[in-house]
C-alpha positions in Angstrom: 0.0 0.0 0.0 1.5 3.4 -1.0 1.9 5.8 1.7 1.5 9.1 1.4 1.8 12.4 3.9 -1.1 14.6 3.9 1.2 17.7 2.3 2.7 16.2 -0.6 -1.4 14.9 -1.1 -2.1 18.7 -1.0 0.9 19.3 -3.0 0.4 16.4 -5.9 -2.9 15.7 -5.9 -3.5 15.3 -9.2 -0.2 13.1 -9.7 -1.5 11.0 -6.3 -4.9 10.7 -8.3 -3.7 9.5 -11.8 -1.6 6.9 -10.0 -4.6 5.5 -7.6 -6.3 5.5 -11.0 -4.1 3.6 -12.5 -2.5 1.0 -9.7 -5.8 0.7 -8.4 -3.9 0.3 -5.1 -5.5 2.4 -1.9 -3.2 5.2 -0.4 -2.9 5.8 3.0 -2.8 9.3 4.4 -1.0 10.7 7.4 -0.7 13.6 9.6 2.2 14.0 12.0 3.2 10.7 11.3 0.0 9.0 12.4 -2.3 7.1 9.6 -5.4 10.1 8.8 -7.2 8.5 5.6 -7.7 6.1 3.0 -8.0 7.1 -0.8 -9.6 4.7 -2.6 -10.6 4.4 -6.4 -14.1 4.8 -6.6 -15.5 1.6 -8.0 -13.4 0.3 -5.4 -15.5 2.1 -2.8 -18.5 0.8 -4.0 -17.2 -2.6 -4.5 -16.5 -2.7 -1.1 -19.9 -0.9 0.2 -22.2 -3.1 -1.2 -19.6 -6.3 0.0 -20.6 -4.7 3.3 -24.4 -4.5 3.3 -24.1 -8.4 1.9 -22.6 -9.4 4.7 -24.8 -7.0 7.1 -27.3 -9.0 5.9 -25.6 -12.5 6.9 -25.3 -11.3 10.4 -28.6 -10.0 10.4 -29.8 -13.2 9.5 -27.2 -15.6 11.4 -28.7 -13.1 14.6 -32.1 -14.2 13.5 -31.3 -17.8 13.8 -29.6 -17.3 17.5 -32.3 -15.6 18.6 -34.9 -18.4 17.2 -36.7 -15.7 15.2 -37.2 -17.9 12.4 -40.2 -19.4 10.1 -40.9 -22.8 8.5 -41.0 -22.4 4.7 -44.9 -23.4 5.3 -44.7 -20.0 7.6 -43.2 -18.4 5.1 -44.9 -19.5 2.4 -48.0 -17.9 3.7 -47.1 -14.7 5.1 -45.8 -14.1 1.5 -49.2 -15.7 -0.3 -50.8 -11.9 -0.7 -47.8 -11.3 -2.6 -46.7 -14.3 -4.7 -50.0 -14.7 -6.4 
């Protein structure tokens, strides 16, 4: 992961951009030596954002399970009938 400090970010941006562009690689920024920020492509952000509601939803539902709020398929089945016809 490239590192960068926070002034040469204000100093290069648009060098630091074109290479995130093209490496695809996140840069890490830092302030008086301590970490500050991630830059991150884009599509990479919103790669990773809809990774995360996925697996929101598997904890969700693994929560669900623990806690026995859970339905037979039969259950199911027909608290869904108004909609599946």
């Amino acid at each position: 992961m490239k590192v960068e400090l926070v002034t040469t970010l204000k100093r290069q941006a648009t060098k630091i951009l074109a290479d995130l562009h093209e490496s695809k690689e996140p840069v890490l920024i830092t302030e008086h030596g301590q970490p500050s920020a991630y830059l991150v492509d884009v599509a990479d952000f919103e790669f990773m954002q809809s990774r995360m509601q996925i697996l929101e939803g598997i904890a969700k539902g693994e929560a669900a399970i623990q806690e026995n709020r859970v339905h037979t398929h039969a259950e199911a089945k027909q608290a869904m009938s108004k909609w599946l016809k």
